[in-house]
BAZATI-21476 format. One record per residue: residue number from 1; chain; x, y, z negated of N, C-alpha, C in turn. Coordinates in nm, 3 decimals. Last residue first. Example, Ala and Ser with C-alpha at 12.3 -4.5 7.8 and 13.67 -1.06 7.14 Angstrom:
% residues 2
ATOM resi chain   neast  nnorth     nup  caeast canorth    caup   ceast  cnorth     cup
ATOM    2     A   1.285  -0.225  -0.708   1.367  -0.106  -0.714   1.290   0.003  -0.787
ATOM    1     A   1.319  -0.569  -0.780   1.230  -0.450  -0.780   1.320  -0.330  -0.780
END
This chain:
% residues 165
ATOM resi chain   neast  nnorth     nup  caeast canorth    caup   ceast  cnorth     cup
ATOM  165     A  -1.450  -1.754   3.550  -1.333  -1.597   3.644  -1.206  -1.770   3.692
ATOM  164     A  -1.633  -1.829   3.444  -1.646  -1.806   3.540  -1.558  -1.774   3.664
ATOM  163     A  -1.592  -1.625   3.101  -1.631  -1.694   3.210  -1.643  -1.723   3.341
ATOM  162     A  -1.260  -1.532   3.034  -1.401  -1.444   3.059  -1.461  -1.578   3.134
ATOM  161     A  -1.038  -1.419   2.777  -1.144  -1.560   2.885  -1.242  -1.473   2.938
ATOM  160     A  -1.007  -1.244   2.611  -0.944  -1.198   2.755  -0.984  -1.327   2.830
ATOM  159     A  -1.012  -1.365   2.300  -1.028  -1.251   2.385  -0.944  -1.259   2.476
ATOM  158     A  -1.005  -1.642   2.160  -1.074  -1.599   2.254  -1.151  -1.487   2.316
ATOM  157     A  -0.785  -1.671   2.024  -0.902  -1.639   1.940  -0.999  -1.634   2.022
ATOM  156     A  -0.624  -1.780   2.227  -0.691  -1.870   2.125  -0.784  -1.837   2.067
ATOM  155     A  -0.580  -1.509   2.312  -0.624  -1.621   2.439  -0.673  -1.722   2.305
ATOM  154     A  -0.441  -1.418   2.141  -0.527  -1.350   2.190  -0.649  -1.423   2.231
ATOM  153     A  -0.187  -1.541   2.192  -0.278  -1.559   2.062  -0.406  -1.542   2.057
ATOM  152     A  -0.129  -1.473   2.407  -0.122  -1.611   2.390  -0.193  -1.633   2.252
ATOM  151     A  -0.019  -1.247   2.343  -0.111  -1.281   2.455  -0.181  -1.406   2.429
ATOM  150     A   0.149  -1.249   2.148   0.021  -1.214   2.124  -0.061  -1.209   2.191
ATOM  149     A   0.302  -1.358   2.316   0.282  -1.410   2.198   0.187  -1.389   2.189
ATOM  148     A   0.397  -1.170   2.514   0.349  -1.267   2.559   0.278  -1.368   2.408
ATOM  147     A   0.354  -0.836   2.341   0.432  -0.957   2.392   0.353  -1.119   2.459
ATOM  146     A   0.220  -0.637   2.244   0.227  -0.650   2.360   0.305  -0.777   2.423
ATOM  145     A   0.350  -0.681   1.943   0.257  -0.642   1.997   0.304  -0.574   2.171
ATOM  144     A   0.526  -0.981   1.794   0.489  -0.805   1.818   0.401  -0.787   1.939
ATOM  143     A   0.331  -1.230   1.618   0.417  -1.193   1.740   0.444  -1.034   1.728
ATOM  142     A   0.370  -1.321   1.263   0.279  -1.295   1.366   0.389  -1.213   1.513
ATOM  141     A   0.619  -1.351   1.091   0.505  -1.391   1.073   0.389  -1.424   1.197
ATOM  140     A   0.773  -1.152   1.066   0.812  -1.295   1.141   0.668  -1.348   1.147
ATOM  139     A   0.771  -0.939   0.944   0.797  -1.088   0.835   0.870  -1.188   0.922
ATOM  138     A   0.703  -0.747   1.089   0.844  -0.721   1.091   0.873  -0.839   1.006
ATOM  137     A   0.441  -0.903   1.165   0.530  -0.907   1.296   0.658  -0.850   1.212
ATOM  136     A   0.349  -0.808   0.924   0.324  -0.939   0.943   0.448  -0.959   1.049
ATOM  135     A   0.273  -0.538   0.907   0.398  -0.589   0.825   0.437  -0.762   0.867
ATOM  134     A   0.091  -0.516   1.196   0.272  -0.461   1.169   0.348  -0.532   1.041
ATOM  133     A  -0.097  -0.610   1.019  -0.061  -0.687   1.146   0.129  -0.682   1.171
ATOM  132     A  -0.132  -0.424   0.860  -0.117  -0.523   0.803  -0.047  -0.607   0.924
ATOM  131     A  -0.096  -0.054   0.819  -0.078  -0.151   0.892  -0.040  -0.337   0.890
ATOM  130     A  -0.285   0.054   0.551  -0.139   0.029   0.595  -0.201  -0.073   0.710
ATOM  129     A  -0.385   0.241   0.230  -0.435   0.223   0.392  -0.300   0.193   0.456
ATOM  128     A  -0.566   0.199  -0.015  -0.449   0.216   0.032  -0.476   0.160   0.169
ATOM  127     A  -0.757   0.415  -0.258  -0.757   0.284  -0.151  -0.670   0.346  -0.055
ATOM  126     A  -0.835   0.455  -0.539  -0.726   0.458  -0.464  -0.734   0.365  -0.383
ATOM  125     A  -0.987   0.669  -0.818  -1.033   0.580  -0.728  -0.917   0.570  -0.576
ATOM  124     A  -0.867   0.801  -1.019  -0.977   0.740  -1.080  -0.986   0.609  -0.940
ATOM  123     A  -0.609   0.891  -1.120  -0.616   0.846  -1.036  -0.747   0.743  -1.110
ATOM  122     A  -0.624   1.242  -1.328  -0.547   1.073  -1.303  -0.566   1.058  -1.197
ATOM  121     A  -0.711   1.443  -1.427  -0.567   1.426  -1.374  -0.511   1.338  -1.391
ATOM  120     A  -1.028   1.383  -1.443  -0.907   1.398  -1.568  -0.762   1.430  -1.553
ATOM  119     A  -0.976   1.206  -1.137  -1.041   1.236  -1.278  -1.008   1.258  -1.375
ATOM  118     A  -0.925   1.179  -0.778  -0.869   1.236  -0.940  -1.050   1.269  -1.017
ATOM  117     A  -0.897   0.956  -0.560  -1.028   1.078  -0.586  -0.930   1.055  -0.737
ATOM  116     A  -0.711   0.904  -0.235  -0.724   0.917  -0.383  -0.844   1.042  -0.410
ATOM  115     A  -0.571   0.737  -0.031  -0.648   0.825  -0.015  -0.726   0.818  -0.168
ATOM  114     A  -0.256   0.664   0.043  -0.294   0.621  -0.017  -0.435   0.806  -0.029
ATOM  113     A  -0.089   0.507   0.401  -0.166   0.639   0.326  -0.243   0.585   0.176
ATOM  112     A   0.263   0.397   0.453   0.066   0.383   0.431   0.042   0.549   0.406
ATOM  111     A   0.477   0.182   0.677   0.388   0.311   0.623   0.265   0.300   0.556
ATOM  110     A   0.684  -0.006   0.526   0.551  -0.010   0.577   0.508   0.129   0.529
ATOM  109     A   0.986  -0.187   0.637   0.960  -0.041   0.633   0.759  -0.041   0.663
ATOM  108     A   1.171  -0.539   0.543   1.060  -0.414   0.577   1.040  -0.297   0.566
ATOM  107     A   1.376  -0.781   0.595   1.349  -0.643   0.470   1.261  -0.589   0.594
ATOM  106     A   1.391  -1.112   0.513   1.341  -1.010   0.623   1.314  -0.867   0.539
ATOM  105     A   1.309  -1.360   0.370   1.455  -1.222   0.385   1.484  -1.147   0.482
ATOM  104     A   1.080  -1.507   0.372   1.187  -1.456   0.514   1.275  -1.406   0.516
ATOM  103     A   0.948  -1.731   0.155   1.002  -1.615   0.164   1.107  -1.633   0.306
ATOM  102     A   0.647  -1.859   0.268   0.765  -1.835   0.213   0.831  -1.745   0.242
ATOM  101     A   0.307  -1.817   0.193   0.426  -1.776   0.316   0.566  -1.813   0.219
ATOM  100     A   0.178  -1.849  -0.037   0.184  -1.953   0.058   0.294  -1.935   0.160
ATOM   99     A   0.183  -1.640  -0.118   0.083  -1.644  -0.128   0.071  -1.787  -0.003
ATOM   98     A   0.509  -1.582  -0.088   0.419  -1.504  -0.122   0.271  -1.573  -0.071
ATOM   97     A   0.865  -1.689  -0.225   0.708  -1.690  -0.156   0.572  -1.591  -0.177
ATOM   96     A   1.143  -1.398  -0.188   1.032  -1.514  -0.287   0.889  -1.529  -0.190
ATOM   95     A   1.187  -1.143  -0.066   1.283  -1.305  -0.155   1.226  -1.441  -0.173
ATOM   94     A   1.164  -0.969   0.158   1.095  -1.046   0.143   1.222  -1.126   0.064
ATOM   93     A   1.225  -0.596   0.079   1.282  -0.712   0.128   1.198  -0.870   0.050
ATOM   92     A   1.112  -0.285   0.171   1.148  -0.389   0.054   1.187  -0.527   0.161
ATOM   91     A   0.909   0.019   0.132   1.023  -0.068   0.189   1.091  -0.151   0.080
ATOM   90     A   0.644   0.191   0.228   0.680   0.078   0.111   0.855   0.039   0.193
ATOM   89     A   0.580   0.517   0.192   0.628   0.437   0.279   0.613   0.312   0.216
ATOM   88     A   0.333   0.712   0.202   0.440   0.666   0.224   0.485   0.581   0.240
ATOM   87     A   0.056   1.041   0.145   0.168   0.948   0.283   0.261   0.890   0.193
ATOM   86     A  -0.186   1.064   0.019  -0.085   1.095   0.022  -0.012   0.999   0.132
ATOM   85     A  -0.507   1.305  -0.020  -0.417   1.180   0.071  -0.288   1.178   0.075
ATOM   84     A  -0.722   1.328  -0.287  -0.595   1.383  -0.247  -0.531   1.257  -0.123
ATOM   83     A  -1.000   1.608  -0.432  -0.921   1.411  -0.331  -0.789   1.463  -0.285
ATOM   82     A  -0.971   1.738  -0.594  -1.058   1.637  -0.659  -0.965   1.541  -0.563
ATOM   81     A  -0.788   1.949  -0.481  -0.808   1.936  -0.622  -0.892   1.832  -0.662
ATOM   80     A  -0.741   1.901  -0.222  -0.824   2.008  -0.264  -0.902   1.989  -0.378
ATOM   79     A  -0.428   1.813  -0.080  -0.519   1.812  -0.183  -0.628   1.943  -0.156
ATOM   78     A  -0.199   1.606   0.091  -0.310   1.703   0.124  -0.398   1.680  -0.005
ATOM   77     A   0.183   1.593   0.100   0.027   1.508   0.045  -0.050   1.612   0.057
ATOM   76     A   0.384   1.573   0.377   0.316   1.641   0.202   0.182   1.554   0.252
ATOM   75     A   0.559   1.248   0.386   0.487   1.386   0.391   0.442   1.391   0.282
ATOM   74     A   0.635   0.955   0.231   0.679   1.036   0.369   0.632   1.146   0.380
ATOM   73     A   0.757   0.882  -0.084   0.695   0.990  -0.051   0.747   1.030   0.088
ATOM   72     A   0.843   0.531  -0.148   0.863   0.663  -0.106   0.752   0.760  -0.081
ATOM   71     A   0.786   0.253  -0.309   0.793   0.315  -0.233   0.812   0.482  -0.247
ATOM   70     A   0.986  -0.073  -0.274   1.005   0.066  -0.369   0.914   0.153  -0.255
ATOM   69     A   1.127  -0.394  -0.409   0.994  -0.327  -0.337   1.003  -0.138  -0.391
ATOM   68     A   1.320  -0.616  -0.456   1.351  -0.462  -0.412   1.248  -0.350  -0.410
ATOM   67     A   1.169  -0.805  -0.477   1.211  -0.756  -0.590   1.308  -0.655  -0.562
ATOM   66     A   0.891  -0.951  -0.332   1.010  -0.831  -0.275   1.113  -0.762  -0.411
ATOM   65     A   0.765  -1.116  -0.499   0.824  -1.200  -0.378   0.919  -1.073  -0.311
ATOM   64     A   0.767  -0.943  -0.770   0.759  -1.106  -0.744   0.825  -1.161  -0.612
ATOM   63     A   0.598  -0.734  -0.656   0.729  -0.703  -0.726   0.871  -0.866  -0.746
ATOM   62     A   0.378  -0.811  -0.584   0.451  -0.767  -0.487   0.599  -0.767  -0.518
ATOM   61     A   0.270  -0.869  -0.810   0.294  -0.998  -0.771   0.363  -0.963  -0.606
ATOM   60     A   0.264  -0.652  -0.965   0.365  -0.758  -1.047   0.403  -0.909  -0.924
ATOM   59     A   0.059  -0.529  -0.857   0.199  -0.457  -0.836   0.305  -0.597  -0.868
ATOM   58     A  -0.161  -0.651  -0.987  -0.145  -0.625  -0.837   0.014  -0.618  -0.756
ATOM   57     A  -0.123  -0.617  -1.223  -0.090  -0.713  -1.179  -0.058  -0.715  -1.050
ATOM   56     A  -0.154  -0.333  -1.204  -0.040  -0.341  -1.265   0.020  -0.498  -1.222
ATOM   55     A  -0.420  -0.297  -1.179  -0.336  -0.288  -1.066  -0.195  -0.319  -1.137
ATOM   54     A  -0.475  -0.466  -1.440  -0.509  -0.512  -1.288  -0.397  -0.465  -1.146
ATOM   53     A  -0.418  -0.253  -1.547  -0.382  -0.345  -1.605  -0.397  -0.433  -1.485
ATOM   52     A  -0.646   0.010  -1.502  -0.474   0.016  -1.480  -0.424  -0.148  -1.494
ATOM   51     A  -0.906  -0.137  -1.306  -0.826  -0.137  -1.393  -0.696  -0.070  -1.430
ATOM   50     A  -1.045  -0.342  -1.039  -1.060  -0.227  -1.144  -0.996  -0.268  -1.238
ATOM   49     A  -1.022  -0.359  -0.683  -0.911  -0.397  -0.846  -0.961  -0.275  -0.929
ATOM   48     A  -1.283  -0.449  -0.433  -1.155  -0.339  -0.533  -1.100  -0.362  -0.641
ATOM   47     A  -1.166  -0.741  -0.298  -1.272  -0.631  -0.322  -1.139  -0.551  -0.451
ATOM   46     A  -0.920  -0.853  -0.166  -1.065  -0.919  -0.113  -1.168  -0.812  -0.140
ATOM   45     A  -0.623  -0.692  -0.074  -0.742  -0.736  -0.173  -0.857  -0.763  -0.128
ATOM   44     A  -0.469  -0.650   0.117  -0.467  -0.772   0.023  -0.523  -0.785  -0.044
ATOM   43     A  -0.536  -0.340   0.209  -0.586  -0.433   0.258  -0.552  -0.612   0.214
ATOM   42     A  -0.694  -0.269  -0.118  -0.567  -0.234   0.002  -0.588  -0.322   0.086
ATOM   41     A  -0.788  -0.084  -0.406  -0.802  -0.148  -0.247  -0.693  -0.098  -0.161
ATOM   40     A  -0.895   0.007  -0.704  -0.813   0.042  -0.615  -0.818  -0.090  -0.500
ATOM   39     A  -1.008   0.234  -0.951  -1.060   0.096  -0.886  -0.964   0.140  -0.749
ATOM   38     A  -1.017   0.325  -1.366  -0.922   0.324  -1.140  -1.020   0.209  -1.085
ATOM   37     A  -1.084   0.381  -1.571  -1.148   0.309  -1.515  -1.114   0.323  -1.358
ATOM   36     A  -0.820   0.508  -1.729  -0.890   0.385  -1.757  -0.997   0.280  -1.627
ATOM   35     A  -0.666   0.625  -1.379  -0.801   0.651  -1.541  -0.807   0.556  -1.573
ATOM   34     A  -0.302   0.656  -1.395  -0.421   0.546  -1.371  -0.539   0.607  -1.469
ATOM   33     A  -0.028   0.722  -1.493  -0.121   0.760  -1.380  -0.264   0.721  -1.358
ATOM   32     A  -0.007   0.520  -1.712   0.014   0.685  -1.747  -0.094   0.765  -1.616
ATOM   31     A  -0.036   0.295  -1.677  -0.120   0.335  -1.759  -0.155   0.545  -1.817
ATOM   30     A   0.114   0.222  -1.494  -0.013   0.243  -1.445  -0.088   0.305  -1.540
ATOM   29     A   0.375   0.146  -1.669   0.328   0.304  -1.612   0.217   0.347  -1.538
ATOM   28     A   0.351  -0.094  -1.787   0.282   0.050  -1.832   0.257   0.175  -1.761
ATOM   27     A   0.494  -0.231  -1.568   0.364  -0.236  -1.581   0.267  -0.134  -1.649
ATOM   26     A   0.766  -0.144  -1.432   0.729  -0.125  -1.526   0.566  -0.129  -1.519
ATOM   25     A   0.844  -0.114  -1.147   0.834  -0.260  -1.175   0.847  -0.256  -1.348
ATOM   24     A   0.925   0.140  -1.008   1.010   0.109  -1.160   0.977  -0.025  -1.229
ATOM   23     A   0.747   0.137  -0.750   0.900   0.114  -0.772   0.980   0.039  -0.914
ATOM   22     A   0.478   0.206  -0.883   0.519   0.125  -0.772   0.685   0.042  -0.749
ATOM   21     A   0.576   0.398  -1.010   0.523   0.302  -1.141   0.526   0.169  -0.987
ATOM   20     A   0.618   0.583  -0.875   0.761   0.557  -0.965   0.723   0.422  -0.984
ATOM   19     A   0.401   0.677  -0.719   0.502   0.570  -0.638   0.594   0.558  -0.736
ATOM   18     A   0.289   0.803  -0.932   0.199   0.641  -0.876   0.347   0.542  -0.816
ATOM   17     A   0.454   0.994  -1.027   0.455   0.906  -1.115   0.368   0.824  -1.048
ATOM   16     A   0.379   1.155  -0.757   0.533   1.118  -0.800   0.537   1.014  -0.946
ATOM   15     A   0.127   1.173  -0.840   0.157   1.101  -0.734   0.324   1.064  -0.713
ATOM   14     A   0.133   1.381  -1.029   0.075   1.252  -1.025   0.139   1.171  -0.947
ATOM   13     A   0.285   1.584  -0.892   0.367   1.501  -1.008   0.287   1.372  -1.053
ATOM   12     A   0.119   1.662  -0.746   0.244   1.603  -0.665   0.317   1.523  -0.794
ATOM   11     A  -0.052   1.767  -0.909  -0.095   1.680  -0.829   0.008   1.571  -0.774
ATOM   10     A   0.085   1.936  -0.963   0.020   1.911  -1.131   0.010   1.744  -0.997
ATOM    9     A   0.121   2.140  -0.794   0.220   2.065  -0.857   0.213   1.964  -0.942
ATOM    8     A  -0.139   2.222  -0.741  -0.055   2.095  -0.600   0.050   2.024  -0.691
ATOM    7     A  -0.235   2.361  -0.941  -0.279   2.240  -0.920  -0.226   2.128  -0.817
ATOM    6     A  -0.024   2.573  -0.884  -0.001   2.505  -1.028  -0.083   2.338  -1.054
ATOM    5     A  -0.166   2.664  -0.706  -0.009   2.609  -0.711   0.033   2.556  -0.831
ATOM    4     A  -0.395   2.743  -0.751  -0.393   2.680  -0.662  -0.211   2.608  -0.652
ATOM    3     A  -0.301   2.973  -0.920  -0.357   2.846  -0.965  -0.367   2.724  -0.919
ATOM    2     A   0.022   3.076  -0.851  -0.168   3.067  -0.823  -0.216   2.970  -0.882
ATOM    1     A   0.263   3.254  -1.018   0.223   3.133  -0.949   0.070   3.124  -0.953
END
């Protein structure tokens, strides 16, 4: 086996312990994947979460209003030993309020990418990349896209007035 194969595996097993510790709604396990000093972003965060213990909260308060919440590995993950992008999924079901929204019992499918810098064979730096608008429209939340809704929404924020016309 190449070295180069011994580092995808070493890699894939990180990342197979990020989405466990995502899923297993065990707070320590950030502590296994995670450098001491992670800093992580998604689009629910105002600025980056430094910490395993942090993201752990992070996790605790998804875990809170979807107590199904689990995510998956959609594709291979791309490494070249320092950064790594991985693909997947979140899927879960809304129970509980979340941040003012109440809960929809609406279950969800959210793709992401999580784009990662390793240190030590951790996860030093993780910003998560997902369609926010999309999870919003499968909540109920916001219209789907192209619909008269979002026309109409559009029109409030005030794109597609044009003066004059």
């Amino acid at each position: 086996m190449s070295p180069r194969d011994v580092a995808s595996r070493s890699v894939d097993a990180l990342l197979d312990g990020w989405e466990s510790a995502w899923s297993g709604k065990d707070r320590d396990a950030f502590d296994e994947v995670c450098h001491e000093h992670v800093s992580y972003e998604d689009p629910l965060v105002p600025e980056p979460i430094e910490g395993p213990g942090a993201v752990a909260e992070h996790a605790a308060r998804l875990w809170a209003a979807f107590p199904d919440a689990r995510l998956q590995k959609l594709g291979n993950r791309l490494s070249d030993g320092r950064y790594v992008a991985a693909p997947s999924k979140l899927l879960a079901t809304h129970r509980e309020s979340l941040g003012g929204l109440p809960a929809t019992n609406r279950f969800i499918v959210v793709p992401c990418v999580f784009y990662c810098e390793l240190a030590d064979k951790r996860l030093l730096r993780v910003r998560a990349f997902f369609d926010l608008y999309d999870a919003a429209v499968q909540l109920g939340v916001l219209p789907g896209r192209g619909t008269l809704g979002e026309k109409a929404l559009l029109m409030l924020r005030g794109f597609g007035i044009r003066a004059g016309r």
